[in-house]
C-alpha positions as CSV (number, residue, x, y, z in Angstrom):
1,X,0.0,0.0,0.0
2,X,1.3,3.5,-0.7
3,X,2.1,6.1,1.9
4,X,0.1,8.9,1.2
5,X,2.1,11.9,0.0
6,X,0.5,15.4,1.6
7,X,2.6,17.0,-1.3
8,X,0.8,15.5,-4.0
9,X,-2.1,15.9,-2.3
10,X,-1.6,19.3,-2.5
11,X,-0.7,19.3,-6.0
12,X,-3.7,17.3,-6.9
13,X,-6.1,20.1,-5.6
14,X,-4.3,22.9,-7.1
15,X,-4.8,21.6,-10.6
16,X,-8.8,20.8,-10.0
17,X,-8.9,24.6,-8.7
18,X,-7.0,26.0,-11.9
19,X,-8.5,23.6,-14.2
20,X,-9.6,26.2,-16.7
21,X,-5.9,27.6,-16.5
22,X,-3.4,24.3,-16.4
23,X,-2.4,21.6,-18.1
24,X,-0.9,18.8,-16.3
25,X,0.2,15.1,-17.4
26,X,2.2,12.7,-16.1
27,X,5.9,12.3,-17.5
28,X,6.5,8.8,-15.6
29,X,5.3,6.6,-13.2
30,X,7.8,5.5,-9.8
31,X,7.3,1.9,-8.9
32,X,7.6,1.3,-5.0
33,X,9.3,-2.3,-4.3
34,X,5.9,-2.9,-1.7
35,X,3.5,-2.4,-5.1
36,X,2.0,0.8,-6.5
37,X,3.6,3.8,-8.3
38,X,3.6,7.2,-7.8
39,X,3.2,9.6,-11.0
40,X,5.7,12.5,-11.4
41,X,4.0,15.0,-13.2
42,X,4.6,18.1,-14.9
43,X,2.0,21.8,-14.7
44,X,1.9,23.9,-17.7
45,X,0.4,27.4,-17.7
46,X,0.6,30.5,-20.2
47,X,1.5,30.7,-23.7
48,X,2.5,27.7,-25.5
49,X,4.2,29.6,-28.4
50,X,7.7,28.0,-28.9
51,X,8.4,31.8,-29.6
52,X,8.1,33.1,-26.3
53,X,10.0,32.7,-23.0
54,X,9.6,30.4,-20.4
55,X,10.4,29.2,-17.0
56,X,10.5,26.1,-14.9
57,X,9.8,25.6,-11.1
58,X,11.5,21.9,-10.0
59,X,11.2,20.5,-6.1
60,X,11.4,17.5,-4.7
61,X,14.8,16.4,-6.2
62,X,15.7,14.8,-2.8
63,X,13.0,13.2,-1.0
64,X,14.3,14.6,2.3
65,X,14.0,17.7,1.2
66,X,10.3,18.4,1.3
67,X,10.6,22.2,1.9
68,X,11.7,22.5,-1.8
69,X,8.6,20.9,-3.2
70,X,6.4,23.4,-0.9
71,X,8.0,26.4,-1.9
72,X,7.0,25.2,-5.7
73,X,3.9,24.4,-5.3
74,X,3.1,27.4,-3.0
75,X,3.8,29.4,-5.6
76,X,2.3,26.9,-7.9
77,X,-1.3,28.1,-5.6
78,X,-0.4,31.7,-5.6
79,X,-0.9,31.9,-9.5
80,X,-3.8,29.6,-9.4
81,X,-5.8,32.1,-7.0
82,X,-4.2,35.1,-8.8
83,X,-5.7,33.9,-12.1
84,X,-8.9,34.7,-10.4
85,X,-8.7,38.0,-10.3
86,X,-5.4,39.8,-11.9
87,X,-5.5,40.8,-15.0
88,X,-2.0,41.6,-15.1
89,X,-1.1,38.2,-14.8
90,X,-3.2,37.3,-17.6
91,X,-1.3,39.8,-19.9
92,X,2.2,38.6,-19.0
93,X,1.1,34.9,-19.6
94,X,0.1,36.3,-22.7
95,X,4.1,36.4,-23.5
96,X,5.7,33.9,-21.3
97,X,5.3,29.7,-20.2
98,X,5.5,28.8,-16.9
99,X,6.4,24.9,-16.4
100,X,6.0,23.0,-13.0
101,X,7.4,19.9,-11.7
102,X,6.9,20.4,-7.9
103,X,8.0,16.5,-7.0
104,X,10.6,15.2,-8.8
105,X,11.1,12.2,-6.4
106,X,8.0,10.9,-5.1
107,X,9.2,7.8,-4.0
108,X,12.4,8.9,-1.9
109,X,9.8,11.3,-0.2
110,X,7.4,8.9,0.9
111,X,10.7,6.6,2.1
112,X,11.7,9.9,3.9
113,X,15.6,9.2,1.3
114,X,17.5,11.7,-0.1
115,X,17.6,9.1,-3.2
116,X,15.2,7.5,-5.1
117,X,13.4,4.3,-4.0
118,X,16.6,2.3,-5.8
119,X,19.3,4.2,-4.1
120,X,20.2,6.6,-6.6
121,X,20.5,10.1,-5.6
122,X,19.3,12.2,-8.5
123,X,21.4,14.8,-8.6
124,X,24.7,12.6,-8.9
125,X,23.0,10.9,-11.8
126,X,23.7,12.8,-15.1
127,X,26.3,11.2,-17.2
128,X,28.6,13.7,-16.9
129,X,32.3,13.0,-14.7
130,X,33.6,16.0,-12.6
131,X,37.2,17.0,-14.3
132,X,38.9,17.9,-10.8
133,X,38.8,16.2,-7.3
134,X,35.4,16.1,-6.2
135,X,35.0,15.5,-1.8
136,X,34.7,12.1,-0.6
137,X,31.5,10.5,-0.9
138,X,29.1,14.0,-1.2
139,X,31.2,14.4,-5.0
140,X,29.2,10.8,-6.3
141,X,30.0,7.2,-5.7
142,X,29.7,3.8,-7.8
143,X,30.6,1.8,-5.3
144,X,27.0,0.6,-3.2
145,X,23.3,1.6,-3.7
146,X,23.1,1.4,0.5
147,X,26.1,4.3,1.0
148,X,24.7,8.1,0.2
149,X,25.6,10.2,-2.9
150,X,25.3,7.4,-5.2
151,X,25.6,8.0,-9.1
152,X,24.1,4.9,-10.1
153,X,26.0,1.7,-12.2
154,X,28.1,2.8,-15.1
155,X,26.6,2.5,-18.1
156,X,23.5,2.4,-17.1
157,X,20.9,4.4,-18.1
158,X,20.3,7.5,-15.9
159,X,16.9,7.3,-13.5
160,X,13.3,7.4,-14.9
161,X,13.1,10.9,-12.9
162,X,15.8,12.1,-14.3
163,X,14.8,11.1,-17.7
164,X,11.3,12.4,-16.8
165,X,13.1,15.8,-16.1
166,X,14.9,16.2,-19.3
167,X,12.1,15.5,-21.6
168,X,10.4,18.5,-19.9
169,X,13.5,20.5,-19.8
170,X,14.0,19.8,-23.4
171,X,10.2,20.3,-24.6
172,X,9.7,23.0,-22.7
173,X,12.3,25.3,-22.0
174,X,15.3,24.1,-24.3
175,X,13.2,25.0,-27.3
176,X,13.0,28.8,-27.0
177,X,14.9,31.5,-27.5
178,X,15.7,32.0,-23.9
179,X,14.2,30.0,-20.5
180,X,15.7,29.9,-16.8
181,X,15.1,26.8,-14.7
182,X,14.7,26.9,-10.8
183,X,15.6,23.3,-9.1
184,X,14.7,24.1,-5.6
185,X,16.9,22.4,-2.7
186,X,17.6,22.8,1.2
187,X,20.3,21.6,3.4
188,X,23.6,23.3,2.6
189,X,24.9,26.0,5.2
190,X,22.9,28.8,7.4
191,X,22.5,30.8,4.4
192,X,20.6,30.8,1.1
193,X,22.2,30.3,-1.7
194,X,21.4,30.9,-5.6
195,X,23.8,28.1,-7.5
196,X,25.0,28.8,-11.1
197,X,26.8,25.7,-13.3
198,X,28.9,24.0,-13.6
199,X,29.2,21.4,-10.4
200,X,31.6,19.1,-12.4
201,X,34.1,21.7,-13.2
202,X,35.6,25.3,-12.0
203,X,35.7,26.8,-15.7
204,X,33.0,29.3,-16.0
205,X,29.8,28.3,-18.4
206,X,29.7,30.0,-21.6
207,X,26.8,32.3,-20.8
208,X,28.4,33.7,-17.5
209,X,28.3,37.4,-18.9
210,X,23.6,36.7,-19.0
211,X,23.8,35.0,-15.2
212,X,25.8,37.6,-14.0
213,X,23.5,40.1,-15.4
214,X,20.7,38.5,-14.1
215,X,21.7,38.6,-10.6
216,X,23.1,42.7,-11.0
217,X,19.2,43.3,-11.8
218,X,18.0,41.1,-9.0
219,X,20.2,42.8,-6.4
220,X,18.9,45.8,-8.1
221,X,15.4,45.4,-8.1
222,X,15.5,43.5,-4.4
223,X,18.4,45.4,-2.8
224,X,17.6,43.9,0.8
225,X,17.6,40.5,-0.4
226,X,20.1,37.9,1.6
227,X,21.0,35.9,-1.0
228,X,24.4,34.9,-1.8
229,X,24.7,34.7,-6.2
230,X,27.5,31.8,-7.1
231,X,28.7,29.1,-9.0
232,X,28.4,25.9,-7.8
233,X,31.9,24.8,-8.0
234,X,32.9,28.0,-5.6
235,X,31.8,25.5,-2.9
236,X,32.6,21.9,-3.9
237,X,32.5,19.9,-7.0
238,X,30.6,16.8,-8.0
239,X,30.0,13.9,-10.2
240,X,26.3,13.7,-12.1
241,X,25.0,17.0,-11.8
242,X,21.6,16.7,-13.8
243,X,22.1,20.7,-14.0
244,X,25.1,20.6,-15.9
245,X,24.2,18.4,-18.1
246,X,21.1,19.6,-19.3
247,X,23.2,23.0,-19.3
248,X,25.8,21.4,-21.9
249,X,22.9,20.5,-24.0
250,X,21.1,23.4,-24.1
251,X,24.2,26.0,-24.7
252,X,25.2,23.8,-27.9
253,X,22.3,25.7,-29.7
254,X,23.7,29.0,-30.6
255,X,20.3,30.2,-31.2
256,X,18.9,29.6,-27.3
257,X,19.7,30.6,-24.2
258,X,18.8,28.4,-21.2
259,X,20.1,29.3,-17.8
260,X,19.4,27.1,-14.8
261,X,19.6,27.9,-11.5
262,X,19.6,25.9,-8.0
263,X,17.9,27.6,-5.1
264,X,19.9,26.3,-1.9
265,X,17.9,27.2,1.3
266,X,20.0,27.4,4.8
267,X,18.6,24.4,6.3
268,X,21.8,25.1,9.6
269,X,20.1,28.1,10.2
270,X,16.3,26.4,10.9
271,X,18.7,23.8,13.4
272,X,20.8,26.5,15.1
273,X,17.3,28.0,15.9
274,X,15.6,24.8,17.3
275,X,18.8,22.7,17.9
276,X,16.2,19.5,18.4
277,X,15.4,19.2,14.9
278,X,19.0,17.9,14.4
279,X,17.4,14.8,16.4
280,X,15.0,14.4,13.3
281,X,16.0,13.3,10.0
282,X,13.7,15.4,8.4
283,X,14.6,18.5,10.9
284,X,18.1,18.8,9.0
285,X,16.5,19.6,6.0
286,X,13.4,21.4,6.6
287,X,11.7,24.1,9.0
288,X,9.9,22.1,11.5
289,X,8.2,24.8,13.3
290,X,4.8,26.0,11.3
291,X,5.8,29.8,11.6
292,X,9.2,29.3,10.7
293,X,8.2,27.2,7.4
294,X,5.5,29.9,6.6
295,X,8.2,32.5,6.6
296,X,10.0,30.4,4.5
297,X,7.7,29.9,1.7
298,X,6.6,33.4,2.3
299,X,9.9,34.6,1.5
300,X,11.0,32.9,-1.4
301,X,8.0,33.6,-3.9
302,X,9.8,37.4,-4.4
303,X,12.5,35.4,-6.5
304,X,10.0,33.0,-8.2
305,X,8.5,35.8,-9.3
306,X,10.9,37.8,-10.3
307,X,12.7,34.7,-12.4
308,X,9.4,34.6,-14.3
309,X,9.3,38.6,-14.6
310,X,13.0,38.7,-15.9
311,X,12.0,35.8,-18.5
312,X,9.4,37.5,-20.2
313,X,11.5,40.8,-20.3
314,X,15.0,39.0,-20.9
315,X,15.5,41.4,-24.0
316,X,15.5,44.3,-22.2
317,X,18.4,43.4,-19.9
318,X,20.5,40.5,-21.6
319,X,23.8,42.7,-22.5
320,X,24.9,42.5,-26.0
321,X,28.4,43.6,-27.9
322,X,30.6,45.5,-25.3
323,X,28.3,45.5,-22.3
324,X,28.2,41.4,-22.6
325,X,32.0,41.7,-22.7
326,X,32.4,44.4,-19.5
327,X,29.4,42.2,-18.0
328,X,32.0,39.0,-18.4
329,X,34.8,40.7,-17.3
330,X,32.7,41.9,-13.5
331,X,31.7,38.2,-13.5
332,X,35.0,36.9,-13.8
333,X,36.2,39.1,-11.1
334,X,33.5,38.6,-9.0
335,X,33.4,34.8,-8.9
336,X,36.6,33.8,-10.3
């Protein structure tokens, strides 16, 4: 018998309520080794024009990590009850796709695992090998399904999530002229953290001059934001990133730009603030306290929104000629 997931509960009425609004199907289906299978689904809304910008909400990578499916579909609800009502919103979905894949990894959540329900944890999956020393054991290992940070056997296909992930990625955002992705994620430091590629290497991507200008408007437009703007590899390295991968894939079209991004929460600060949760495995990972995880999905739909505001206005602020080149050159100092 499956363990009832509140999460896709929750996701299961927000569809019925923005039925006139959503599309939503299911990309796969997650077999549990005690019977049944839990769907991973994907939530469409605006324009579907291939012409137009989009961007995509991702939680649930880790099934520990159940504050990073929340804060998706919380904002997931927002739109649906703001469809009711603002007309605004209708007119920028006019121009822009928003794509939703709150849970990624139904079947680690309802195990309470950071991997999936056969071991693998999803985001050391990708085929692609870090090129420098990765840490011991967090960087990805082959060598046992039972031991954490596991990549999965070589040469094996990567997971049916993961797969599940980059069809969206690929139908969805890949195909436009420009699309951000937000993979939502909790558990690293007491401070949140917005995570650029690459995780397998510590050469900068090839569109580091549009990420950097991307968070110069952010800190901007939200100057009292606490958000720390880096690379990935600043902090450690890794084999498997699904990020990178899909990154590689996307920046071979020289006619698209797709920019992911990684939303890190400060799960150490939730602990040092009620030190009992570190007793819980759950409590290292998410706020435990109802207040404290209202603040925190409160506070983290400014920059959901403003991802999907800066999408459907990328060509006013993407620098081109010598502004992408002095943009490059601040990045480089700033990061590398």
């Amino acid at each position: 018998m499956l363990t009832e997931l509140p999460e896709l509960a929750a996701l299961q009425r927000i569809v019925e309520l923005g039925a006139a609004h959503l599309q939503c199907r299911t990309v796969c289906e997650v077999e549990m080794a005690g019977g049944g299978a839990y769907p991973v689904q994907v939530v469409t809304l605006g324009n579907p024009d291939p012409a137009v910008p989009a961007v995509g909400f991702f939680g649930g990578v880790h099934g520990l990590e159940r504050i990073g499916a929340e804060v998706v579909l919380a904002h997931l609800h927002s739109l649906v009850m703001r469809m009711q009502w603002d007309s605004t919103l209708h007119r920028q979905l006019e121009s822009l796709r928003l794509v939703f894949m709150p849970l990624v990894n139904p079947g680690g959540m309802a195990m309470g695992t950071r991997a999936n329900p056969r071991g693998v944890d999803l985001m050391r999956n990708a085929p692609v090998q870090a090129l420098e020393q990765v840490p011991f054991l967090v960087g990805g290992q082959r060598w046992s399904a039972r031991l954490p940070w596991f990549q999965g056997w070589e040469h094996e296909p990567m997971e049916a999530e993961n797969r599940a992930v980059c069809e969206v990625v690929q139908q969805e955002l890949q195909s436009r002229p420009f699309s951000l992705a937000l993979d939502c994620h909790s558990g690293f430091g007491a401070t949140d953290r917005i995570w650029i590629p690459y995780a397998h290497t510590r050469a900068p991507i090839r569109h580091l001059a549009e990420v950097h200008a991307l968070k110069t408007i952010f800190s901007r437009s939200l100057s009292q934001h606490r958000y720390i703007f880096e690379p990935q590899s600043l902090q450690y390295l890794a084999h498997g990133d699904l990020w990178d991968y899909l990154y590689q894939q996307g920046s071979a079209r020289a006619d698209a730009i797709f920019l992911p991004l990684t939303l890190e929460m400060g799960s150490w600060l939730w602990v040092k603030k009620n030190p009992r949760q570190l007793f819980s495995r759950h409590g290292i990972f998410n706020p435990l306290i109802a207040h404290r995880q209202q603040r925190v999905l409160r506070q983290h739909q400014m920059l959901l929104d403003f991802l999907s505001r800066a999408a459907s206005s990328y060509q006013r602020w993407l620098p081109q000629g010598e502004a992408r080149e002095a943009q490059h050159a601040m990045a480089l100092q700033d990061w590398y």
